[in-house]
N, C-alpha and C positions, 0 to 999 in steps of 0.2 A: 503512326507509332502504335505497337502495340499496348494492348489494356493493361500487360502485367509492368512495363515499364513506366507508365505515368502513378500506378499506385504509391503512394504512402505508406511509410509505419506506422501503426498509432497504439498506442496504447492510450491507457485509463485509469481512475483511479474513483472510488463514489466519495460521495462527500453528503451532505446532512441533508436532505431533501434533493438532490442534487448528483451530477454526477460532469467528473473531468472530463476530460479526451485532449491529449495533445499528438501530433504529427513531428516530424523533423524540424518544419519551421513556425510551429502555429501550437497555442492551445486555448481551450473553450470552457469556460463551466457553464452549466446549465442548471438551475434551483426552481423548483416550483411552490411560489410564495401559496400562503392558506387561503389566498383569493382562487388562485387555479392560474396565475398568470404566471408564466417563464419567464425568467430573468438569464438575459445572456450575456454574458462578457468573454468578452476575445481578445489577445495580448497576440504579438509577436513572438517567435522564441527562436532568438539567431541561434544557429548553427552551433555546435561545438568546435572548437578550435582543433586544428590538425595538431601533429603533434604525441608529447608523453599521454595527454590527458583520454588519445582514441587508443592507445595500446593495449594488449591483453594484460589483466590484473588492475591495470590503474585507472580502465575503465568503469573498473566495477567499485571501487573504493567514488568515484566520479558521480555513477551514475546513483549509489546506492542514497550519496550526501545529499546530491541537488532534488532527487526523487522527495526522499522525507522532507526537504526542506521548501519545495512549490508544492507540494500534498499536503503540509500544514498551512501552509496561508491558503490554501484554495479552502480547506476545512473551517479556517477560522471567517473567511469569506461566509462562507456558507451559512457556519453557525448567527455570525451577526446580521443576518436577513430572515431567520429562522427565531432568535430573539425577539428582533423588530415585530415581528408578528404575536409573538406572543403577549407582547408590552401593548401591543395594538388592540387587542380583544381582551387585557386584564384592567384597562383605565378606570376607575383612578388607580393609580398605580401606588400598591403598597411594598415597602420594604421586608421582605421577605428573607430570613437565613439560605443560602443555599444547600439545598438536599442532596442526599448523598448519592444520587443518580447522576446530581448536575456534578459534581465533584469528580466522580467517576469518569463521567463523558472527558472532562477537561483535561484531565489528567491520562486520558487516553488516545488524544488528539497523534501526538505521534506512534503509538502502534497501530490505530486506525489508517493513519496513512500508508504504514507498512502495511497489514492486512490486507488491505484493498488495492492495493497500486498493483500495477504491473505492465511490462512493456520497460522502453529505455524512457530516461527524462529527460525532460525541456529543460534548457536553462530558465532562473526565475528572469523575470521584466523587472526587477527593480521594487518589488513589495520589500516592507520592511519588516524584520524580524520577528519573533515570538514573544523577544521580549524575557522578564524575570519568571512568569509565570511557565514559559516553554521551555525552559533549562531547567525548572520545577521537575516537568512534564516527564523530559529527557530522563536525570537523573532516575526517575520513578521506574522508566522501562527498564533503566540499565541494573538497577538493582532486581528489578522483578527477573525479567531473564537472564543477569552474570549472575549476580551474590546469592538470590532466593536459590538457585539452582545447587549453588556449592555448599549452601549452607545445609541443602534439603539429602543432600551425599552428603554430608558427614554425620547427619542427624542418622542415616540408615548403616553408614558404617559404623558407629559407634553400638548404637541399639542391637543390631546383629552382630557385634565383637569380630570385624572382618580384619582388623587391622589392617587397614589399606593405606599405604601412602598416601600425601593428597596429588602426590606426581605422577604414580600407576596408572597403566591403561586400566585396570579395573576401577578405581575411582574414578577416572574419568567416564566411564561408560557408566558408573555410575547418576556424574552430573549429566550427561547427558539424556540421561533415561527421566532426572529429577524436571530438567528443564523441558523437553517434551507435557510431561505431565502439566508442568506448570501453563505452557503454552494452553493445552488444550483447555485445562481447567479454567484458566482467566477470559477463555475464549464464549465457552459457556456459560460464563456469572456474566460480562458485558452482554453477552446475548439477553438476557431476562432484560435489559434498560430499553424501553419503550423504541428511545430515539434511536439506540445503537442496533435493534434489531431492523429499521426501516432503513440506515446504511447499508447494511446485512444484504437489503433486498435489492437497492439502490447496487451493490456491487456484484447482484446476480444480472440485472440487467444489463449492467457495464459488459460483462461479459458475453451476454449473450448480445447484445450489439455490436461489438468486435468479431463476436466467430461469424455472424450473417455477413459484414464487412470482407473478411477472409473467403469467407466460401462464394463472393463475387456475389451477391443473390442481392434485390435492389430491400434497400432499405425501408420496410416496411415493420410495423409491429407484429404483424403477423410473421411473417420472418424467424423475426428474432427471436419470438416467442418458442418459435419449435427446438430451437437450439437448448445445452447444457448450459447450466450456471457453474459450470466448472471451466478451468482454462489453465495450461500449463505453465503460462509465463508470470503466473498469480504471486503477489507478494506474500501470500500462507504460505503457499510452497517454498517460500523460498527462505521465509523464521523455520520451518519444519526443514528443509537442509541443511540451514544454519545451526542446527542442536545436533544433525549427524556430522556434520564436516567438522564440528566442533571437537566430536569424540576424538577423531583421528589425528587431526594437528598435534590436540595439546598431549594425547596417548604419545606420538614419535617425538614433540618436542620437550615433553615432562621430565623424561635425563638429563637432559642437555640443561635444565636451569638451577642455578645454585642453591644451595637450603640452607633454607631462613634459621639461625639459631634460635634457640627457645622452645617453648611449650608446642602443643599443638595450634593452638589460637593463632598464635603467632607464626605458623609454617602455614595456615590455611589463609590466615590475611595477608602474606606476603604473595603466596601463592595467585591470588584472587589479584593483586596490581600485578604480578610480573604477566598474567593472562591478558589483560586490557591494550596492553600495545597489539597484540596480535588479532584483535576484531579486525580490524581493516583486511589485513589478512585474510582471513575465515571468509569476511563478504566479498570481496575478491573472486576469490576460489568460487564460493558458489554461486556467483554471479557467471562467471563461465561455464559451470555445467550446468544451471539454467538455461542458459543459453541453448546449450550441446542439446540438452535432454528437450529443448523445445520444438528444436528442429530433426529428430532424426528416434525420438522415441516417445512420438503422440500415436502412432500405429504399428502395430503388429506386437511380438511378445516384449521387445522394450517398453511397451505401456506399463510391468508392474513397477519400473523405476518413478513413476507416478504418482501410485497409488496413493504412499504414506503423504503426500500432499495434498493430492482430492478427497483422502478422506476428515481432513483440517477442515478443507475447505464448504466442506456439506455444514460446517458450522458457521464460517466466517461469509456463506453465500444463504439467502433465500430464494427463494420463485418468488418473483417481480411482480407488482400488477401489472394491468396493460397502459394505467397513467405513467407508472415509474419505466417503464422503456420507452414510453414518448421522450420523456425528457433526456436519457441515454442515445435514444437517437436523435433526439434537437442535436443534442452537445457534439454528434460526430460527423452531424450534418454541419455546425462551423467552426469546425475544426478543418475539416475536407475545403470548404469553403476559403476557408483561408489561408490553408494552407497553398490553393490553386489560386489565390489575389496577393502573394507572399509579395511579392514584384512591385506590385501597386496600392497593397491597403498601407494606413497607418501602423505602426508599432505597435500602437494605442488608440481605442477609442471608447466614448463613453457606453455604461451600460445599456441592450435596448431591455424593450421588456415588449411581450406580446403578449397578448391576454388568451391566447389557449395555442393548444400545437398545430390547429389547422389554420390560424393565419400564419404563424412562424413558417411552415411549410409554401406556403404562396408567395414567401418574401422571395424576390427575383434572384437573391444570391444565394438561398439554402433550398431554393425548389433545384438546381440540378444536380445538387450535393447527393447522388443516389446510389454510385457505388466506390 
């Protein structure tokens, strides 16, 4: 059997010290506690069901949901062994207000996961929810990216006397110019937080142990190292699509929806919920040309359909140390691993932990995890 037929899919995602990697039937986190030891854990992740749920479009509403939603519990994972550590080196341990970094972080848990992800998702194993604090979380994006956005177009319609409908394709190119800005801007203030800029680095690694994986070359950190921390299938690119594919839906469907009697407040708040049904929609759509554009314009002059996403992502990626791609390559060495014991491992099994990458590496089932 050919080499290109036994490969796997995998994508990635980073998480707080740590970094994902899941395959079709398998995903792995990898965390490196403040001692220097790796902590692994490995889940199963059956298959998707044939069906509405593999179709064009409803794959992408599918794949966009279960993505954020094992990318926040892998993060919240993460975080709470990253805590532990902390509580571990501050004993006795005093009652502390939380800082507005730690606020920030938490509150940031799911566009972290968008940011960072990319690839198709695993279904989750059975973790449980986020809970009241991650519907918090949710609400907080959905405001910063829908309402901030609309609100930041009419604040510029108004100021400049454009009279712009709020249904017009010019108002809309307007939200979408606001929301862009918004993106980048929120992208760069999380940047300044300690921890979020170590994800940062964490998801350049990610990356760049995916394209070494892709371009067949055995996994080594040296490898990886040479590669870009850029990658087209990257979930920046794909909030940066999401504010262009935006413009154009709601520009040809802004006729089409009825007007809200009343003041202006009142046509742009009506406005702002009759928009919300159609995200699914939106992520859809650019879930397919992510797709399209991943396969078929990484080389030659369709690279600049790229561009406006690698240059997100010069924000949302650093350059790695050469610890933080150990751990990027632990996590795809079992994922790989497990993915090829899919047959015979558990669903589930308890976390290991190794005390640095060159035992992990001699463990008989991630030493042949090499390409």
């Amino acid at each position: 059997m050919s080499q290109e037929v036994a490969r796997p899919y995998i994508g990635g995602q980073a998480v707080i010290e740590g970094v994902m990697m899941r395959s079709p039937r398998s995903l792995s986190i990898v965390c490196r506690r403040r001692s220097g030891e790796l902590v692994v854990r490995e889940r199963a992740a059956p298959t998707l069901a044939q069906g509405p749920r593999t179709w064009p479009l409803v794959r992408g509403v599918v794949t966009v949901v279960e993505s954020l939603k094992l990318g926040s519990q892998a993060l919240r994972w993460s975080a709470d062994l990253y805590e532990q550590d902390l509580d571990d080196e501050d004993k006795p341990k005093s009652k502390k207000p939380p800082s507005a970094s730690n606020v920030l972080t938490a509150l940031s848990l799911p566009i972290l996961s968008m940011v960072t992800s990319g690839g198709e998702a695993a279904p989750s194993s059975g973790s449980k929810g986020a809970g009241g604090f991650g519907f918090i979380s949710i609400l907080f994006a959905i405001g910063l990216f829908v309402a901030a956005p609309q609100a930041g177009a009419e604040g510029i319609n108004k100021l400049f006397q454009l009279d712009l409908d709020v249904s017009s394709p010019g108002f809309q190119a307007l939200t979408g110019a606001a929301k862009l800005l918004i993106v980048v801007g929120y992208m760069l203030l999380i940047r300044q937080v300690a921890e979020i800029r170590r994800v940062f680095q964490y998801h350049g690694a990610e990356h760049k142990a995916i394209s070494t994986y892709e371009a067949q070359e055995e996994l080594t950190v040296e490898n990886a190292a040479k590669k870009t921390t850029l990658h087209a299938r990257c979930g920046t690119t794909f909030l940066v699509m999401v504010a262009l594919v935006s413009i154009l839906v709601f520009s040809a469907i802004g006729a089409f929806l009825p007007t809200i009697p009343g003041g202006r407040l009142a046509q742009s708040v009506g406005f702002f919920f009759m928009k919300l049904p159609f995200l699914p929609f939106i992520a859809a759509i650019t879930y397919e040309l992510q797709r399209f554009f991943a396969r078929f314009c990484t080389v030659g002059p369709l690279q600049v359909l790229l561009w406006p996403g690698f240059l997100v992502q010069k924000i949302t990626t650093a350059e790695p140390e050469p610890a933080q791609l150990e751990v990027a390559l632990a996590s795809l060495r079992a994922t790989l691993w497990r993915e090829a014991a899919a047959q015979t491992a558990p669903a589930e099994v308890p976390d290991r932990v190794f005390p640095d990458y060159g035992q992990l590496l001699a463990d008989p089932g991630y030493v042949g995890a090499r390409v």
